[in-house]
C-alpha positions in Angstrom: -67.7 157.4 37.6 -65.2 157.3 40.5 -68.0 154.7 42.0 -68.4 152.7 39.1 -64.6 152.1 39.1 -64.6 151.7 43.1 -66.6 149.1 42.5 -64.9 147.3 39.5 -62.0 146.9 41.7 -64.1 144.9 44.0 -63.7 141.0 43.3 -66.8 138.8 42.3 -66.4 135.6 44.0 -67.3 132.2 42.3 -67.9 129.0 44.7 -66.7 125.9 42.5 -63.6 125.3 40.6 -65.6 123.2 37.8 -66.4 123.8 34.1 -68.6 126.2 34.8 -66.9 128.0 37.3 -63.5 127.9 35.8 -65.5 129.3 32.8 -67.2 132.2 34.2 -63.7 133.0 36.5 -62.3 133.3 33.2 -64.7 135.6 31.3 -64.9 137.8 34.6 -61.2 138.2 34.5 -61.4 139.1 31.0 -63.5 141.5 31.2 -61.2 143.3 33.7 -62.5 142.3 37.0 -61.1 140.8 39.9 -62.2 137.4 40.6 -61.4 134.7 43.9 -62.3 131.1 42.9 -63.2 129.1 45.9 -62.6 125.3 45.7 -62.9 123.1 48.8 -60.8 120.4 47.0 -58.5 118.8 48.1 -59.2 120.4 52.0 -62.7 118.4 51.5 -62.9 115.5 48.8 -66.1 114.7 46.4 -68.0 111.1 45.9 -66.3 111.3 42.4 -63.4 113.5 42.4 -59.6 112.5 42.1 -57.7 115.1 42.2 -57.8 119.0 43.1 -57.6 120.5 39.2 -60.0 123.0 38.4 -62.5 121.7 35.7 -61.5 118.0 36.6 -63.7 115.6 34.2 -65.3 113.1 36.6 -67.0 111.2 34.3 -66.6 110.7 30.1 -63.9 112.6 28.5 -65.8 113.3 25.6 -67.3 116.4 24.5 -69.4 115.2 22.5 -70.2 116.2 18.6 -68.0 119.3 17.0 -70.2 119.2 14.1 -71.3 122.8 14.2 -73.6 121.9 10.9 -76.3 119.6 12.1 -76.0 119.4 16.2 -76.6 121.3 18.7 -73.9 120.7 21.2 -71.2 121.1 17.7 -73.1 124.7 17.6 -72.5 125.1 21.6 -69.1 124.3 20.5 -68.8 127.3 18.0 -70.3 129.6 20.1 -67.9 129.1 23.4 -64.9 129.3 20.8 -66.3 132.3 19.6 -66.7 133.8 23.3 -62.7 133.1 23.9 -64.0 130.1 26.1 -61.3 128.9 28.2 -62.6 125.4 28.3 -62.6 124.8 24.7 -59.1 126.5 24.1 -58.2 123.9 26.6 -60.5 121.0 25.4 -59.0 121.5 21.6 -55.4 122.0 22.9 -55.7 118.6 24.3 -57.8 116.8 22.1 -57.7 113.4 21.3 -58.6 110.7 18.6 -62.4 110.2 19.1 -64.8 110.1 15.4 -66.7 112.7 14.9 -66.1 113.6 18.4 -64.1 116.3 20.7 -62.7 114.0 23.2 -59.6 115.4 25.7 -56.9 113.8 27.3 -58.8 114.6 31.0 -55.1 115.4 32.5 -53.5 117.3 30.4 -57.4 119.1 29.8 -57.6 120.2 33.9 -54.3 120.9 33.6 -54.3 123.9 31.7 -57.5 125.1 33.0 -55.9 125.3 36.3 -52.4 127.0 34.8 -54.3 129.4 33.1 -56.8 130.6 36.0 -53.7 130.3 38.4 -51.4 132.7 36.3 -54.4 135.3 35.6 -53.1 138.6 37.4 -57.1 139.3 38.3 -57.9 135.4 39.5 -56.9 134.3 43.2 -57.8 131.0 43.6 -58.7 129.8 47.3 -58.7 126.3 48.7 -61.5 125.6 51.2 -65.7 124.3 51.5 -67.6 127.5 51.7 -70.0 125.5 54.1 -73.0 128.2 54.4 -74.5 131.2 52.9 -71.7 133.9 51.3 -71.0 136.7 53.9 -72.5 140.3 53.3 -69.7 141.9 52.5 -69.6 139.5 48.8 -71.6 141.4 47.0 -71.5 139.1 43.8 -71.3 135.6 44.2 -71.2 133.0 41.2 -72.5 129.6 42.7 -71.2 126.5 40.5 -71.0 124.1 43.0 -72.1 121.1 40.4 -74.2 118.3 41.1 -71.8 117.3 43.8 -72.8 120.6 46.0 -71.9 120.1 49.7 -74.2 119.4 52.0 -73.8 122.2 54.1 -73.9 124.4 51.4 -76.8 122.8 49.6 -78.9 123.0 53.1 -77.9 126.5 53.5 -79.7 127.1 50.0 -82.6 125.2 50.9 -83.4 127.2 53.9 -83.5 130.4 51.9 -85.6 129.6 49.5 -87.8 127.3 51.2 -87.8 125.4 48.1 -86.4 121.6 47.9 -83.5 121.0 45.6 -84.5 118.4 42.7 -81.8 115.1 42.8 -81.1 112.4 39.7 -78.3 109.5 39.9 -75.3 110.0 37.7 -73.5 106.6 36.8 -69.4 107.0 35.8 -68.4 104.4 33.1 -65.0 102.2 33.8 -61.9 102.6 32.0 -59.5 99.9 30.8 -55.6 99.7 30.3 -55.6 99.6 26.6 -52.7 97.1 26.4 -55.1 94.8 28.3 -57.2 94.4 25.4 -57.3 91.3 22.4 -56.7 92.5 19.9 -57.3 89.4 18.1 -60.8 89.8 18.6 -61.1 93.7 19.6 -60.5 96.0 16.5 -60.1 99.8 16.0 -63.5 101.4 13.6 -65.5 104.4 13.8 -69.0 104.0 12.6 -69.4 104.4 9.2 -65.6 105.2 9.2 -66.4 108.6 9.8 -63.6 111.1 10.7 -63.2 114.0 13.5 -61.5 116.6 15.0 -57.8 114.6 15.1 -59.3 111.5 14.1 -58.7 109.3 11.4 -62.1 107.7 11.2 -60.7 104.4 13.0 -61.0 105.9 16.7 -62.9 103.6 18.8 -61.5 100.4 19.9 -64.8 97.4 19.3 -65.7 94.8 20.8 -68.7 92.2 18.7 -71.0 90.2 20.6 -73.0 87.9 18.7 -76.5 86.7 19.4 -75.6 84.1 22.4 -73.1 85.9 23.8 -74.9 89.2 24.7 -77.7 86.7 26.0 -75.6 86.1 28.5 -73.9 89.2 29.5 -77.6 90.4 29.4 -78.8 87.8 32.0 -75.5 88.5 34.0 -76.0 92.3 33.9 -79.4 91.7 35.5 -78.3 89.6 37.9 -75.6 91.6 39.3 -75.3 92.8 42.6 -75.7 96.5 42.7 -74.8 99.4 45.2 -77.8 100.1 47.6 -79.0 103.4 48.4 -80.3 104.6 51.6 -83.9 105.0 52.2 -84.0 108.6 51.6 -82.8 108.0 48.2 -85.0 105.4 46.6 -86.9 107.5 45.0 -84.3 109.8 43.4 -84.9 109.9 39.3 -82.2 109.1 37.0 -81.2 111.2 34.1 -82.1 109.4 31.3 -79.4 111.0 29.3 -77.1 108.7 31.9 -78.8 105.7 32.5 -76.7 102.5 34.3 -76.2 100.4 31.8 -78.4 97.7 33.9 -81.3 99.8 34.0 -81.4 100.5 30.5 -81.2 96.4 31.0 -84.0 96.0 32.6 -85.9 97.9 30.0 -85.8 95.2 27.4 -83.2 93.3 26.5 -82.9 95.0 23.3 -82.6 97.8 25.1 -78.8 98.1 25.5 -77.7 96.8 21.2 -80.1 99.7 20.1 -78.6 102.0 22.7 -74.9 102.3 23.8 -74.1 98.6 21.8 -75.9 99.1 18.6 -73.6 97.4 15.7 -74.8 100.0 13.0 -71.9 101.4 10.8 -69.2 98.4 12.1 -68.3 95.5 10.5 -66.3 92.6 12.2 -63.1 91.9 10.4 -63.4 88.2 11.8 -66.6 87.7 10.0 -67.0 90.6 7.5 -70.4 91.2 8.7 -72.3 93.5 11.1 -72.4 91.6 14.8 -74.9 91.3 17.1 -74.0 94.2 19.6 -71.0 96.4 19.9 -69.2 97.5 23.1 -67.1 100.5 22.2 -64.1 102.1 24.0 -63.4 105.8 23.3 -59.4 107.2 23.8 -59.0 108.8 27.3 -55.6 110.2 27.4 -53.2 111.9 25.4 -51.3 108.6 25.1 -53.6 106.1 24.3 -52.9 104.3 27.2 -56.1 104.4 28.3 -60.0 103.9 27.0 -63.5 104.5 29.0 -66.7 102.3 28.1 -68.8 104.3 26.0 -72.3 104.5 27.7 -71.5 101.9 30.1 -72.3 104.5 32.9 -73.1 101.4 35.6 -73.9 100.8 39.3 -72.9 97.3 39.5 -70.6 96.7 42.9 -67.1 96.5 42.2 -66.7 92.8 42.2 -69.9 92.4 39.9 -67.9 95.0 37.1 -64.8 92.8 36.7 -66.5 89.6 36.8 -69.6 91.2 34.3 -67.4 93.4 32.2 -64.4 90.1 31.5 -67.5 88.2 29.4 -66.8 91.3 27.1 -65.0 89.5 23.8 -61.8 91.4 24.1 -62.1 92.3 27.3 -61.7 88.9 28.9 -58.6 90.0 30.5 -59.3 93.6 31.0 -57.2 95.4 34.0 -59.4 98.5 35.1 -58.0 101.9 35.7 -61.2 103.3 36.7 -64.1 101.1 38.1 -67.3 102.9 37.3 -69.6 104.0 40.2 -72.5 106.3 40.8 -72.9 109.7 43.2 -76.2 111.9 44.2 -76.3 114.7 42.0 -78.7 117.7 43.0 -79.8 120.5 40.8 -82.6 123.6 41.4 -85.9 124.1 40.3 -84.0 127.1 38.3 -87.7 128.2 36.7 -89.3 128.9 40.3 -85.9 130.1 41.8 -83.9 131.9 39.4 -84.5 135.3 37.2 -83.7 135.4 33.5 -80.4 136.7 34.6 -79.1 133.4 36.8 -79.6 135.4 40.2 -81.7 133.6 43.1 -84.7 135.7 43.3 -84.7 135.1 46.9 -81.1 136.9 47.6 -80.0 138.3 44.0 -76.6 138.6 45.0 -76.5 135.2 44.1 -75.6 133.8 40.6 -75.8 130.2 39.6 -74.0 128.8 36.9 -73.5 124.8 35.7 -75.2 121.8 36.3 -76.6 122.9 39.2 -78.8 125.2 37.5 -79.9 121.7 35.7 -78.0 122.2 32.4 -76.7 118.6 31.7 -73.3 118.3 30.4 -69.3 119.6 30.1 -69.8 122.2 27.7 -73.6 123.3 29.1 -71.8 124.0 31.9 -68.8 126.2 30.7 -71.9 127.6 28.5 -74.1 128.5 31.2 -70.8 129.6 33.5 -69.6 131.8 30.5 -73.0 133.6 30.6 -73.0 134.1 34.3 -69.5 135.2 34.2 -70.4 138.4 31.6 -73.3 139.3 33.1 -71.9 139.2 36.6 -68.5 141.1 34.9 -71.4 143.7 32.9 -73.1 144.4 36.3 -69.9 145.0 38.3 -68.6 147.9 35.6 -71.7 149.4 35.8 -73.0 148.0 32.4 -75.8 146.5 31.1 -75.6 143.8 28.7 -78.6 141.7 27.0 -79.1 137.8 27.4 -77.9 135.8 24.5 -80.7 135.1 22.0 -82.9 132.0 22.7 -82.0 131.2 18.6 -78.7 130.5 20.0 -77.2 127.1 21.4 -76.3 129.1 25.0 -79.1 131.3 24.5 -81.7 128.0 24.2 -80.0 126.8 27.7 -80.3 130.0 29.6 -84.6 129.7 28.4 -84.4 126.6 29.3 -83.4 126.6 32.8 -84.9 129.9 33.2 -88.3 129.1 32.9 -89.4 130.3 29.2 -92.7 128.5 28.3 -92.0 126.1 30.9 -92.0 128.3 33.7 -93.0 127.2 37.5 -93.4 123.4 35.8 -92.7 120.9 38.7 -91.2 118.3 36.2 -88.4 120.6 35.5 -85.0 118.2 34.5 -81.8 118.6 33.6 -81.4 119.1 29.8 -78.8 118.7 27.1 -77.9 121.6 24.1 -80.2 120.2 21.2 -82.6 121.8 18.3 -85.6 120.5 20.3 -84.7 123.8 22.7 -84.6 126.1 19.8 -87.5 128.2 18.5 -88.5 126.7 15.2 -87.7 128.3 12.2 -90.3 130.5 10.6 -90.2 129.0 7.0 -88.2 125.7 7.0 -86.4 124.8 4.1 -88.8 122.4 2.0 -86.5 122.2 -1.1 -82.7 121.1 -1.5 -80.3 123.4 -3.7 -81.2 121.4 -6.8 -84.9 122.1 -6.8 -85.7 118.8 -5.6 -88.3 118.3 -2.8 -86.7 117.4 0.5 -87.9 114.2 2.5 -87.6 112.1 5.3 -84.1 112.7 6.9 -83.1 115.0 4.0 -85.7 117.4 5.3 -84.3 117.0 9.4 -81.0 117.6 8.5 -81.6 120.5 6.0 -83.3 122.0 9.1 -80.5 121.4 11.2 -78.5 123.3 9.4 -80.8 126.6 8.8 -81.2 126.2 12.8 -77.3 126.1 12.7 -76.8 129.1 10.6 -79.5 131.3 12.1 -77.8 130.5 15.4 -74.4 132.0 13.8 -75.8 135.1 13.0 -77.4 135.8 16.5 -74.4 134.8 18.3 -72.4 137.0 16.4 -74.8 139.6 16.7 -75.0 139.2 20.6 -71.4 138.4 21.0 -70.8 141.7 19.0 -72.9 144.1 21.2 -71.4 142.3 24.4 -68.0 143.2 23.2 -69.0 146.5 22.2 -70.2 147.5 25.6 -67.2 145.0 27.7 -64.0 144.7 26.0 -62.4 141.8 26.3 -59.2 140.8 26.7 -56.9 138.6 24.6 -54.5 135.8 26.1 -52.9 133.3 25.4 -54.0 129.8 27.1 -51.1 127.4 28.0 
């Protein structure tokens, strides 16, 4: 016993001051353990970081759907809530306008990540690149470096597992001064008018292209001069969840008013029909001041974006907060290099967490880094704790990059939470509650939701027995 508490007076330490690593910080300090966050920022910068807060949002400030009925990443939601997630206490303290959507005012968001881990009495946060392997003497180290690992680091990781990392593009969509916008032509609609969490189901600002128009911006999107990568990343895949708005271009030039301009569920108040295409801007602060480009991820040069972005209607005189751009993002084979646990096989001292693991998204990460951060908390106090059921939204992540059926697969990519990661469910429900047979998207939703509700039970279950065998603690989050 005197050994077991020894050691839960040693500190775990966790190398990334991201969503997944402000995440599993937090759950380790829960639990009653010591924890030192490393963060090279601002001592060394990123490609796409501003700023030194901890869980800074890089890219969109959406996190995506909150409906817990029928989507997987609303069930991901429920679940982190559930786990006393710092990153959602954060995310819904700072929420703002955005459909059916949890969007966050990115400031205010990191800010209150980074009061909350700075004031924990069992977190010391320390500024600095941890350029090469851990020493010995860290005996449990969380890395959640992100997509933007260091390249020191990320070599230092190579050589020890002999194994090359696996690399995709990740394009960051611009974001305009709202007060730049006409609004004679521009107008405020969700689709379908459908509300959200702080919503009023008139969240997203629209812009309507008709048929010659988006000819045009289509042949100008192709044209465009984009930024040039270096020979040894030509052949880097993208992720298709984040495709650059010309390369979904170049796919067919349908490709883009199906996609992130499709004009279903908007009417144009100019005409009082559905347009052509539809650019829509999402809320990005807490003010309104400011709106990103929904899916208009892009790696057009600068000069190419302002000129391209102006034949927008609406957006003809657009002044640009953000330009969008595009960074290197790496990730591990996780299936050949990782246990079921997160540890590298090759040195289990090591944990991953985040994107890095090749999760794909804000709250995969905090999901992933809220898993690493209990079981890393569990094994310091001497205590063994099970891995969240694969019926679950985290649970159907950790299979995922873990290997599951798909173990040793040399296609392994990054993946989003969705239903297609659950197992399916052993008698799906065929009939609604009136009797009536189900079909066509009746059917798919009514097995969203008994995927959604088996998933509720589990977690609780799981979350239950974690709690039983690590109390956590209760705070307050600024």
């Amino acid at each position: 016993m005197a050994h077991i508490a020894a050691m839960a007076n040693r500190p775990i330490h966790v190398i990334g001051a991201g969503l997944a690593g402000s995440e599993a910080a937090w759950q380790i300090a829960q639990a009653g353990v010591p924890v030192v966050v490393h963060e090279m920022r601002p001592v060394r910068g990123t490609e796409a970081h501003q700023t030194d807060l901890c869980a800074e949002l890089v890219c969109s400030n959406s996190f995506r759907s909150d409906d817990a009925a029928t989507n997987a990443v609303g069930v991901l939601h429920r679940e982190l809530r559930q786990a006393g997630s710092l990153v959602m206490r954060c995310a819904d303290a700072h929420q703002v306008p955005a459909g059916s959507a949890l969007a966050v005012d990115r400031d205010g968001f990191a800010q209150a990540v980074t009061q909350a881990l700075a004031t924990h009495p069992l977190v010391t946060i320390q500024r600095g690149e941890v350029a090469d392997l851990p020493p010995a003497d860290w005996d449990s180290v969380i890395v959640a470096t992100g997509p933007l690992t260091s390249g020191a680091l990320a070599e230092a990781i190579r050589s020890l597992t002999g194994a090359e990392d696996l690399a995709f593009f990740d394009a960051i969509a611009p974001i305009i001064h709202r007060d730049s916008i006409d609004f004679e032509k521009a107008w405020f609609q969700s689709r379908y008018d459908k509300n959200g969490p702080g919503g009023d189901g008139a969240d997203y600002i629209n812009c309507a292209f008709e048929r010659d128009g988006y000819e045009a911006f289509i042949d100008a999107l192709l044209a465009g001069a984009c930024t040039e990568f270096k020979d040894w990343e030509r052949d880097t895949p993208y992720f298709e969840g984040c495709l650059p708005i010309e390369v979904m271009a170049e796919r067919g030039r349908d490709t883009l008013r199906f996609g992130p301009m499709k004009p279903v569920g908007l009417v144009d108040p100019r005409t009082g029909r559905r347009p052509w295409a539809v650019v829509q801007l999402r809320q990005d602060n807490a003010h309104g001041t400011l709106f990103n480009m929904v899916g208009f991820q892009t790696k057009l040069k600068h000069a190419e974006q302002t000129r391209i972005f102006r034949m927008i209607p609406g957006l003809e005189g657009a002044e640009f907060a953000r330009l969008g751009g595009i960074h290197r993002n790496t990730f591990l084979n996780s299936p050949v290099l990782l246990d079921a646990r997160l540890r590298l096989k090759a040195d289990p001292r090591l944990r991953f967490a985040g994107q890095i693991t090749g999760c794909e998204g804000y709250v995969e990460s905090a999901g992933i880094g809220m898993v690493a951060g209990r079981l890393a908390a569990a094994e310091r106090l001497g205590r063994v704790v099970p891995l969240p059921p694969p019926t679950t939204s985290i649970g159907a992540l950790v299979n995922h990059i873990t290997g599951g059926h798909l173990s040793g697969r040399a296609t392994f990519q990054p993946m989003n939470a969705n239903f297609g990661l659950f197992p399916p469910i052993d008698q799906p429900p065929v009939t609604g509650p009136d009797g009536r047979r189900l079909k066509g998207a009746e059917k798919g939703q009514a097995r969203k939701r008994a995927l959604s509700n088996r998933a509720a039970q589990d977690f609780g279950a799981w979350l239950a027995a974690q709690d039983a065998a690590i109390p956590m603690a209760a705070s307050a989050v600024p």
